[in-house]
C-alpha positions as CSV (number, residue, x, y, z in Angstrom):
1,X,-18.1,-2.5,-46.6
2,X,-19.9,0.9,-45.7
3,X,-20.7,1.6,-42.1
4,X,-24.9,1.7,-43.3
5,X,-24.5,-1.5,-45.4
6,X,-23.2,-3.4,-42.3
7,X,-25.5,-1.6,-40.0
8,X,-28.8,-3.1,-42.1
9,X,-27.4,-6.7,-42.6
10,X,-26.8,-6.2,-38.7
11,X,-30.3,-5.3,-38.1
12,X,-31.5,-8.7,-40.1
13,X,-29.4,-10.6,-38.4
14,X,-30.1,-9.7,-35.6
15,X,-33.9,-10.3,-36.0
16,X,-33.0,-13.8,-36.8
17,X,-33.0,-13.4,-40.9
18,X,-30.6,-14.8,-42.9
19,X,-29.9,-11.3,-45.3
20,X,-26.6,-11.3,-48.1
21,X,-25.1,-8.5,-50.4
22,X,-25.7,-9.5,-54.0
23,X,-24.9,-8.6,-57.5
24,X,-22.6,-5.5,-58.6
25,X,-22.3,-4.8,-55.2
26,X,-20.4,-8.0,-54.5
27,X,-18.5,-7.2,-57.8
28,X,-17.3,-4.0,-56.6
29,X,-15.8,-5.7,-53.0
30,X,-14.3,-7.9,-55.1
31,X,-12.3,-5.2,-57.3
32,X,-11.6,-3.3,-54.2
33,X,-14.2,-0.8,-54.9
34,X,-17.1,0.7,-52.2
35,X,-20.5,-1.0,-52.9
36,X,-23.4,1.3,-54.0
37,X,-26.5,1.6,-54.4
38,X,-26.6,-2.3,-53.1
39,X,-29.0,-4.9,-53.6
40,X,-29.5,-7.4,-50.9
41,X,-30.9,-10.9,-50.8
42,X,-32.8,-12.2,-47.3
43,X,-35.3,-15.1,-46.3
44,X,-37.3,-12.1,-44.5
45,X,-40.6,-11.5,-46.1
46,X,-41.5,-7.6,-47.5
47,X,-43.9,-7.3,-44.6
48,X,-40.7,-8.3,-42.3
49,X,-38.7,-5.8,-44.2
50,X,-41.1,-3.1,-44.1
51,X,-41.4,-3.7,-40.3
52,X,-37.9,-4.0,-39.8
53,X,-37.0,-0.9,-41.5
54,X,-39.8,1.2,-40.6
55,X,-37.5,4.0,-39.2
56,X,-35.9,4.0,-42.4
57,X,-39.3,5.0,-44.2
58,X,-39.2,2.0,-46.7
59,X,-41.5,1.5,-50.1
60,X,-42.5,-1.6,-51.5
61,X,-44.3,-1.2,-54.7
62,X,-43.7,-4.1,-56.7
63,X,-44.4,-7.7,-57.2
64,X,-41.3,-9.1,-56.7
65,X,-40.5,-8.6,-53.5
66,X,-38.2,-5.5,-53.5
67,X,-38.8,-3.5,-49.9
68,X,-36.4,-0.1,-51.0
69,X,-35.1,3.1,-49.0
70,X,-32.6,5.6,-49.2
71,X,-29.6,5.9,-47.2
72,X,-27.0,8.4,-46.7
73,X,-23.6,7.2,-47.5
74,X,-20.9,9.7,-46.5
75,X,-23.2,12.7,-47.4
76,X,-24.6,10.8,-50.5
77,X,-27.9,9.4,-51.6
78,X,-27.9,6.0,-52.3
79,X,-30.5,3.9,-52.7
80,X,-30.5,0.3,-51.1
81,X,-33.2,-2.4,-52.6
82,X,-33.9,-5.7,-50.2
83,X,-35.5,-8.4,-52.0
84,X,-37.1,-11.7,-50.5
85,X,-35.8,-15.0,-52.0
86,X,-37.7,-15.9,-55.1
87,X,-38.7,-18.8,-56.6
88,X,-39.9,-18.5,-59.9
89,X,-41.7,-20.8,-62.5
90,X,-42.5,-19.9,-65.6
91,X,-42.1,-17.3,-68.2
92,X,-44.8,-17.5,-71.0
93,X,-43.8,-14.0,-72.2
94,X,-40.1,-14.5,-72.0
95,X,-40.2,-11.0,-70.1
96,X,-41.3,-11.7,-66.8
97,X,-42.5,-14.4,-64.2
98,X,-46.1,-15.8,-64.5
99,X,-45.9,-15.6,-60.5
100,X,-43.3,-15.3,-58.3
101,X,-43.3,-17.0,-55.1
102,X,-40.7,-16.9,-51.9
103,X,-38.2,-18.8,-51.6
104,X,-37.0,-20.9,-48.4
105,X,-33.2,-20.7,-49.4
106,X,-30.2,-18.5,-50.5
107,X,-29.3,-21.5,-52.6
108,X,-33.2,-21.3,-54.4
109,X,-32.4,-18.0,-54.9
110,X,-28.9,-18.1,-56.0
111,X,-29.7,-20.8,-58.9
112,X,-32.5,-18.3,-60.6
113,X,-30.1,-15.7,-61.0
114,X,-29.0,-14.5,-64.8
115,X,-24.9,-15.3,-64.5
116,X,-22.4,-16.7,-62.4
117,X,-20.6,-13.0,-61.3
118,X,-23.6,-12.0,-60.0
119,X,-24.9,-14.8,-58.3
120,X,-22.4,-14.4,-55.6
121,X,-23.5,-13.1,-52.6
122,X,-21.4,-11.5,-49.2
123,X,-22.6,-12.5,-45.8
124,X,-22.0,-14.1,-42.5
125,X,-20.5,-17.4,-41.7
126,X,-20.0,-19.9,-44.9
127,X,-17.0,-20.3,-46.8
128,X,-14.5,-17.4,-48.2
129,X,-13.3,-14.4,-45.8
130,X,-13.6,-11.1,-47.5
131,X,-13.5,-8.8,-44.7
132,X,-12.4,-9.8,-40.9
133,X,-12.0,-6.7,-39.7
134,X,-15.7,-6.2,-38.3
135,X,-16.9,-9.2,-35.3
136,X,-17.6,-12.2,-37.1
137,X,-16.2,-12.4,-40.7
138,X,-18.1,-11.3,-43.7
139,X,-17.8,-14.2,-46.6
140,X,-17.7,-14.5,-50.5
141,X,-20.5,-17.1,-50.8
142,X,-20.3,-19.2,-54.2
143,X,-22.4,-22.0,-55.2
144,X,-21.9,-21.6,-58.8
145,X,-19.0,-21.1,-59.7
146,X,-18.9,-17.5,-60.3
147,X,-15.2,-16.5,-58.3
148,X,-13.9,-18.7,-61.0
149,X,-15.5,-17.4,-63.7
150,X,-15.0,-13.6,-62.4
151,X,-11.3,-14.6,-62.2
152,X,-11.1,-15.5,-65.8
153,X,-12.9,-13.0,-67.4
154,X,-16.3,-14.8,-68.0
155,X,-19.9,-14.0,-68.2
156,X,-21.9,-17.5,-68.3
157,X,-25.1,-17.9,-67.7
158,X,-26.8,-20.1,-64.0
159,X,-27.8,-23.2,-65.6
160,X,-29.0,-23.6,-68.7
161,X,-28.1,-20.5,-70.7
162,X,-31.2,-21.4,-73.1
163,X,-33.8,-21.8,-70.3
164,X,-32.2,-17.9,-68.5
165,X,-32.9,-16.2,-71.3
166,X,-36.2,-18.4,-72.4
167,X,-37.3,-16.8,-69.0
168,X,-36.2,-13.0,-69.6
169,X,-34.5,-12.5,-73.1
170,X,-33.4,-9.5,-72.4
171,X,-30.6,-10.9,-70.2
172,X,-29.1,-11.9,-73.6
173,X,-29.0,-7.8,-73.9
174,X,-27.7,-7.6,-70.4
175,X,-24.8,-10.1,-71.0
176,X,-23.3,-8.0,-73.5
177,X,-23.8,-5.6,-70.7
178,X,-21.5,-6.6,-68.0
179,X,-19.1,-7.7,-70.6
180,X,-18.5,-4.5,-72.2
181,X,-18.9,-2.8,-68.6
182,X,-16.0,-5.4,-67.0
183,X,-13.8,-6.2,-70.6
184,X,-15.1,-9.8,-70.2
185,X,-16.0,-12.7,-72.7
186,X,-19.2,-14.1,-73.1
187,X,-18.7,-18.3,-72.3
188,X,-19.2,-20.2,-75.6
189,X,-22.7,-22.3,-74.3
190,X,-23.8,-19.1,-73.1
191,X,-23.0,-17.0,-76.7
192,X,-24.0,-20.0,-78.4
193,X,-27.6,-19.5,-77.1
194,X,-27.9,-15.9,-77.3
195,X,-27.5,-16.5,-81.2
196,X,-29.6,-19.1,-81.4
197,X,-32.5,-17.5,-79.1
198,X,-31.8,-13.7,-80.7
199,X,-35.4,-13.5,-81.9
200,X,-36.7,-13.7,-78.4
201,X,-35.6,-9.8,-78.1
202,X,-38.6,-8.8,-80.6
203,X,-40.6,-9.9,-77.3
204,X,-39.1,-7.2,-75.4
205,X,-40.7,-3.8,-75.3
206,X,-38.8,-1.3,-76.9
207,X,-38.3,1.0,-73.9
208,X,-36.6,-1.9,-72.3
209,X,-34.2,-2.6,-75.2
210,X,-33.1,1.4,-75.2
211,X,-32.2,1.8,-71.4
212,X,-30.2,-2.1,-71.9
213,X,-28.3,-0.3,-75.3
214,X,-27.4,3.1,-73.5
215,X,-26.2,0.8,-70.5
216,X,-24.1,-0.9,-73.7
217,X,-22.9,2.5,-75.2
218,X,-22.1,4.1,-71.6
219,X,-19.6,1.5,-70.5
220,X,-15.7,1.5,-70.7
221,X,-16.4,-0.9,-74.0
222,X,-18.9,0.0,-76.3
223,X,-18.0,-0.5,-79.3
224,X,-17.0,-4.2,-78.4
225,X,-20.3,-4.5,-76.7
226,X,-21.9,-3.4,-80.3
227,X,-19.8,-6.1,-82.2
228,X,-21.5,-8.8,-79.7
229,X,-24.6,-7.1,-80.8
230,X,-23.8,-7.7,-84.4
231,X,-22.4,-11.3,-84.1
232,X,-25.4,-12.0,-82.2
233,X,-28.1,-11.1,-84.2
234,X,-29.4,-9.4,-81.9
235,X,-29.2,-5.8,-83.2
236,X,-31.4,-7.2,-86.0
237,X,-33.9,-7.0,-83.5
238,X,-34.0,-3.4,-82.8
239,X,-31.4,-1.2,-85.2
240,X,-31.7,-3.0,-88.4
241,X,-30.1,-0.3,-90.2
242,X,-26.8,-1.1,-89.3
243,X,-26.9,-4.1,-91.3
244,X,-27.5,-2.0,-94.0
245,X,-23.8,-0.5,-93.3
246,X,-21.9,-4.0,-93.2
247,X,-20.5,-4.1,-96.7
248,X,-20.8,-0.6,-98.5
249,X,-16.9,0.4,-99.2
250,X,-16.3,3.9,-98.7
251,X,-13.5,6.1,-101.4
252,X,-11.1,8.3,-101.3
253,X,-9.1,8.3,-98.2
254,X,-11.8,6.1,-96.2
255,X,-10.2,2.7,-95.7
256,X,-13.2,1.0,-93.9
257,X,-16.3,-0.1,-94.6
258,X,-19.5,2.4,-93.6
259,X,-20.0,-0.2,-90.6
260,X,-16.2,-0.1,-89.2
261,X,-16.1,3.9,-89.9
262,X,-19.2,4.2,-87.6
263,X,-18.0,1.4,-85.2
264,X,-14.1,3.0,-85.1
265,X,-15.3,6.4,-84.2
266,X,-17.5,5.0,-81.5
267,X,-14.4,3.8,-80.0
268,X,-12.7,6.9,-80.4
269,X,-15.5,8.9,-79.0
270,X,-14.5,11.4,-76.5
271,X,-17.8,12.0,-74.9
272,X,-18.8,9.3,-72.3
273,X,-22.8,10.4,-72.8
274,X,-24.5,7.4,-74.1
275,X,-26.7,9.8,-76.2
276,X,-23.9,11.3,-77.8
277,X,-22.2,8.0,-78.2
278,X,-25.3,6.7,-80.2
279,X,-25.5,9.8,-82.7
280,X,-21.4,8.8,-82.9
281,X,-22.8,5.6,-84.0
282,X,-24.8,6.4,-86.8
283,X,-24.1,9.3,-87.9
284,X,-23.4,7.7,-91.6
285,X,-26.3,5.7,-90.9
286,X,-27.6,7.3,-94.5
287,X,-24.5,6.2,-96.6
288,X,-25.9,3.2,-97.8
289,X,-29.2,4.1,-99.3
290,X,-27.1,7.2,-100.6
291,X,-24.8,5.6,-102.4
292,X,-23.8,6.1,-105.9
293,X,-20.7,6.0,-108.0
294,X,-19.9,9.1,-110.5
295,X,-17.6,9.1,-113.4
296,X,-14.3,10.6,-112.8
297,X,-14.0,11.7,-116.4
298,X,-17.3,12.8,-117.3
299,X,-19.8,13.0,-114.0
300,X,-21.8,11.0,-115.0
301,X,-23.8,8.8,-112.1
302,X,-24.3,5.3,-111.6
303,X,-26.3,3.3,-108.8
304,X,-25.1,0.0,-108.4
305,X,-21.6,-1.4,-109.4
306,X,-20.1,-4.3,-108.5
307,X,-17.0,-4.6,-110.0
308,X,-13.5,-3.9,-108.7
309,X,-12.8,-1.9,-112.4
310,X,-15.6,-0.2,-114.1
311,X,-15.8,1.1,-117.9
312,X,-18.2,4.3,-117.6
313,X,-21.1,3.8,-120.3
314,X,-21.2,7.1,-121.5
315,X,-17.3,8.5,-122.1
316,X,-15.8,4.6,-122.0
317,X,-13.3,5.9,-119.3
318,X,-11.8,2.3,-117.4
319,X,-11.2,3.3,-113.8
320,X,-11.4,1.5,-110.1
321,X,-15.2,1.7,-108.8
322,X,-13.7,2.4,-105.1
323,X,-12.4,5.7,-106.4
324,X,-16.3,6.4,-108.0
325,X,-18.1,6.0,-104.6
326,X,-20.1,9.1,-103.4
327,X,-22.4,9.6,-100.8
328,X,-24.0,13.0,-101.7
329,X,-26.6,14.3,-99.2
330,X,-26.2,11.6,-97.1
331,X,-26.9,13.4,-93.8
332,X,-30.4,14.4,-95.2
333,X,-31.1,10.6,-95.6
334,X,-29.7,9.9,-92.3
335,X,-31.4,12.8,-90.7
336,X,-34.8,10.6,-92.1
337,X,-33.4,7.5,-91.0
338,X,-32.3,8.6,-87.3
339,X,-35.9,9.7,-86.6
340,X,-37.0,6.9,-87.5
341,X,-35.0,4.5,-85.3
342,X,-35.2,7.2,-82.2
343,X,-39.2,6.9,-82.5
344,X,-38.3,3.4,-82.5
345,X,-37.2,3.0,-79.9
346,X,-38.9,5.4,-78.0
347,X,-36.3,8.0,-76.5
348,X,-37.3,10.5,-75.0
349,X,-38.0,14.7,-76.9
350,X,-34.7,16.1,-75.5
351,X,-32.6,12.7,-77.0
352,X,-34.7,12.5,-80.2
353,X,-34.0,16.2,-80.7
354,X,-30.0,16.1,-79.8
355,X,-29.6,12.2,-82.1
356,X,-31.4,14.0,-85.2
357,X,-29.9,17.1,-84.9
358,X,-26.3,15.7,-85.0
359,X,-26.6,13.3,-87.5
360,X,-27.9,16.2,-89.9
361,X,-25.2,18.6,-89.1
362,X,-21.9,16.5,-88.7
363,X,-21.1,17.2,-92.2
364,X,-20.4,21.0,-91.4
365,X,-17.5,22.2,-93.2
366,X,-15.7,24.7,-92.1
367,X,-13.2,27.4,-94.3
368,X,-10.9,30.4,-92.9
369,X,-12.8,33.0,-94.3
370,X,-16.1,32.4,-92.9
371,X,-17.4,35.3,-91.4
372,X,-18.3,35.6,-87.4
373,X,-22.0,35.5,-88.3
374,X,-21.3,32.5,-90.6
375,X,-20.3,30.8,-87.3
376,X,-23.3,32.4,-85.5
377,X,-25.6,30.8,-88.0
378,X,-24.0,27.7,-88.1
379,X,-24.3,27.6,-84.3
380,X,-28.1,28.5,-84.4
381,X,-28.6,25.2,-86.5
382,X,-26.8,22.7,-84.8
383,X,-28.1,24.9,-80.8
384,X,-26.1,26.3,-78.4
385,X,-26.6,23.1,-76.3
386,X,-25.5,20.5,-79.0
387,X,-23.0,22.5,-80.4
388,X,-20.0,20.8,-78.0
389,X,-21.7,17.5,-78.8
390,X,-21.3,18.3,-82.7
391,X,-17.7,19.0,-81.5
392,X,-17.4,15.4,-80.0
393,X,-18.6,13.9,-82.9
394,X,-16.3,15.4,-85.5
395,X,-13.3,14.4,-83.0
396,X,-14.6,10.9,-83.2
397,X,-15.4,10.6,-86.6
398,X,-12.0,12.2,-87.9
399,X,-10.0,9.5,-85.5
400,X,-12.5,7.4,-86.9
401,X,-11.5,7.5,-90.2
402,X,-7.5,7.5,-89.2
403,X,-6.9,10.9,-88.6
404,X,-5.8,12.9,-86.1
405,X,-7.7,13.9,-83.2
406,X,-7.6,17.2,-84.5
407,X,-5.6,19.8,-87.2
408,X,-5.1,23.5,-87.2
409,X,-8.6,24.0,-89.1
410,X,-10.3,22.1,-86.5
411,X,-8.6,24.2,-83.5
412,X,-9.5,27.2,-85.1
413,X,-13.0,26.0,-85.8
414,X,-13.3,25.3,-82.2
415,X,-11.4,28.2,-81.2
416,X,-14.6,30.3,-82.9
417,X,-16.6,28.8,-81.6
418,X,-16.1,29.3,-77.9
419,X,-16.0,32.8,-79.2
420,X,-19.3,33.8,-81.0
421,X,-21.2,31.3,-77.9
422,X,-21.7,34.6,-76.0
423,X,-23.1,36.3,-78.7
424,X,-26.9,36.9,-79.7
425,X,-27.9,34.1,-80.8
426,X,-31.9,34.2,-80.4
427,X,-34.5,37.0,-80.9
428,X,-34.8,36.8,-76.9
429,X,-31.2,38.0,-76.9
430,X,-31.8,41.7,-78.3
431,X,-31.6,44.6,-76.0
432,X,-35.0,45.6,-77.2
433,X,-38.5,43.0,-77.4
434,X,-42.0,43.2,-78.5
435,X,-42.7,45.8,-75.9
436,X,-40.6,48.1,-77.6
437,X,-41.8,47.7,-80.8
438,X,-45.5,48.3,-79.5
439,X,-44.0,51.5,-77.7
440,X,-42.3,53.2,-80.4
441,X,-45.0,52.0,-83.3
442,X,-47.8,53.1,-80.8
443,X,-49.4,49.6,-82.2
444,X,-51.3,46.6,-80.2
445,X,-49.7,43.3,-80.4
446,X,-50.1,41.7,-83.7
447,X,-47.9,40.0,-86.6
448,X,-45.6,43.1,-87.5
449,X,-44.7,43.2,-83.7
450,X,-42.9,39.5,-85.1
451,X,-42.0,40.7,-88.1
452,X,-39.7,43.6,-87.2
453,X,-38.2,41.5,-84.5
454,X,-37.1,38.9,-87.3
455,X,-35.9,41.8,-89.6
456,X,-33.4,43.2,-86.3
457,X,-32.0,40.0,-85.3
458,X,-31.4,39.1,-88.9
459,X,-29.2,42.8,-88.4
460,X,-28.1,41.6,-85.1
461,X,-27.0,38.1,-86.5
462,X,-24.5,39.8,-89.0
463,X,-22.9,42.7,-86.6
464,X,-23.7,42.3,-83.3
465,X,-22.2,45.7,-83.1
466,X,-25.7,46.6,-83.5
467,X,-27.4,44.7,-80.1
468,X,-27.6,48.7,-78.9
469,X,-31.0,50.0,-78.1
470,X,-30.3,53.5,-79.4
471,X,-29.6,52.0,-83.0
472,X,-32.4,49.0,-82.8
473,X,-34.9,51.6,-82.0
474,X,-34.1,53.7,-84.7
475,X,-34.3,51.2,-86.9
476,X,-37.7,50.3,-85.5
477,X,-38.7,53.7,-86.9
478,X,-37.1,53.1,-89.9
479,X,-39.1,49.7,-90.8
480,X,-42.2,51.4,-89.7
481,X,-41.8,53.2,-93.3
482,X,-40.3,51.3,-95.4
């Protein structure tokens, strides 16, 4: 345990409080990991806390008891969150307690808590030794079971499973959580009444919902974590749209559905950003509502087919529908259909900006011959700052797809890349600006100051051989007569 975490339970104790390390802090001990950031659990009231700690310059604004500072752990910022026992009632809203009211016990406080691994708590003096090498043994504390469930894999709820997430339904969210953050299983009563009480989410505000899903995407197992989602029902609740996905079959060399393509090259993502992750995860989001099957003989399009063999109704050709499938333009539509969800669920500018822009430009195809300024442009669409994201997503949707991580064409691709990034790639990067113009035009500022700027950078775009001020000012001259 870390010298400050011992110091403050000291302090407590000390005082005559009863005070206990809770939650993923007690998680971490018991992996053989450092607590951080750790949550603690004490009989003292906030006023006591706040007293106690006022060296520490505490804040307490909240209604649920929470007295918080931040403590320097080995030349890091951490912050530590002390939170009187609550005992709480009822949940009308099925987000948050009516009231909450102290409790008089740790085991009052323990038996409110979501699931069994986190309702364990570290302190002094009850049952089993962690840590005896510190005066007076620090203990595992367990009164519901959760050291057994921890060692067999499990996330089950305190209680009744229906009556934790009657009281806050986003811990059905949060259950997926820790089991795609630890590799565990969600215990059967427990998944049982997450289906049956998935349309308590819709209660949840959406900002809530978003922070819980890119807690989903960022941990060691998201993809698993999204099939819990699915089996749920709960992503019905918030990303409809990948319903949509389940059964459209995909042709040509695309084994999988549109559903296990997207889920696969989540999977196989190798960017561990939760935003990037997510544009991974829909980035055919469009397929289905741009499906259609065309003739192989004579073009012609079709909507809907059904059948495993279809007879074309205008040249009479008999061929397998799989091998008709197309999904023309279906980053435009999923372009639409991204915005949509990311105003949804209310991300913020920067994400909404980075999700859209990836799902419309993950189709880039890229040949030998391009030129340097076909690069260039392509990077000025996709942005200097997303253009290694696009690059994560292609990895993950060709090993999404069963290829491999990369070929020669990729390489290249990237190889380009990395080349042209130090190039101009904005009006701003010129060696001459609006200034110039004004000087050698002997004009105020005004629309052709723009103009001209636009007509150089398109110059600059195509040889950037031409970023010298000798030439861009004689060209400047030149405009002024054409």
């Amino acid at each position: 345990m870390p010298t400050p975490l011992k110091k403050v339970m000291g302090e407590y104790l000390e005082a005559g409080f009863e005070i206990y390390l809770v939650g993923g802090g007690v998680r971490n001990l018991m992996m053989g990991k450092t607590p951080e950031n750790c949550d603690l659990t004490t009989n003292a009231t906030p006023e006591e806390s706040l007293e106690l700690l006022k060296m520490q310059s505490p804040f307490y604004n909240n209604d649920f008891g929470t007295v918080s500072y931040n403590v320097d752990v080995n030349g890091r910022e951490e912050l530590y969150e002390i939170t009187t026992y609550r005992s709480e009632k009822e949940y009308s809203d099925f987000r948050r307690p009516d009231n909450v009211s102290w409790g008089k016990t740790l085991e009052e406080d323990v038996t409110r808590r979501d699931f069994t691994v986190n309702a364990m708590v570290v302190g002094r003096g009850r049952s089993q030794v962690l840590d005896q090498r510190s005066e007076g043994a620090w203990e595992l504390i367990d009164l519901v079971n959760g050291l057994a469930d921890f060692e067999k894999g499990l996330i089950r709820a305190v209680g009744d499973p229906r009556l934790r997430f009657g009281e806050d339904a986003l811990r059905m969210m949060r259950a997926i959580r820790f089991a795609s953050k630890l590799g565990f299983t969600i215990e059967e009563k427990t998944l049982l009444a997450i289906e049956e009480k998935s349309e308590l989410l819709a209660k949840i505000s959406k900002e809530r919902i978003r922070e819980e899903f890119l807690r989903i995407l960022g941990s060691p197992y998201p993809a698993d974590g999204v099939l819990m989602l699915l089996s749920t029902g709960l992503i019905k609740q918030f990303l409809p749209e990948m319903l949509e996905c389940k059964n459209v079959l995909q042709g040509g060399h695309h084994r999988l559905t549109v559903l296990e393509h997207m889920l696969e090259s989540l999977r196989e993502c190798p960017s561990s950003d939760p935003i990037i992750r997510f544009a991974t995860l829909i980035h055919d989001i469009g397929k289905p509502r741009s499906q259609r099957f065309k003739c192989r003989k004579c073009g012609k399009m079709f909507r809907d087919l059904s059948e495993e063999m279809t007879t074309c109704a205008n040249c009479g050709f008999l061929q397998p529908t799989k091998g008709m499938v197309t999904f023309y333009g279906h980053e435009v539509v999923g372009e639409k259909i991204a915005k949509e969800i990311v105003e949804r669920l209310k991300f913020n500018g920067k994400q909404m900006e980075k999700v859209i822009t990836l799902v419309r430009w993950h189709m880039f195809a890229y040949q030998p011959d391009m030129t340097d300024a076909a690069i260039r442009r392509l990077i000025r669409k996709v942005g200097k700052e997303n253009i290694n994201d696009m690059v994560m997503l292609r990895i993950a949707d060709r090993k999404g797809s069963g290829a491999k991580t990369t070929s020669w064409r990729f390489m290249e691709l990237q190889k380009r890349i990395g080349e042209q990034l130090f190039e101009p790639m904005e009006i701003n990067d010129m060696v001459v600006n609006g200034r110039d113009v004004m000087e050698v035009l002997k004009v105020e500022p005004g629309p052709i100051i723009g103009k001209i700027l636009k007509e150089l950078f398109e110059e600059v775009l195509e040889d950037t051989g031409k970023n010298e001020r000798e030439y861009l000012l004689k060209r400047i001259r030149e405009l002024k007569n054409d």
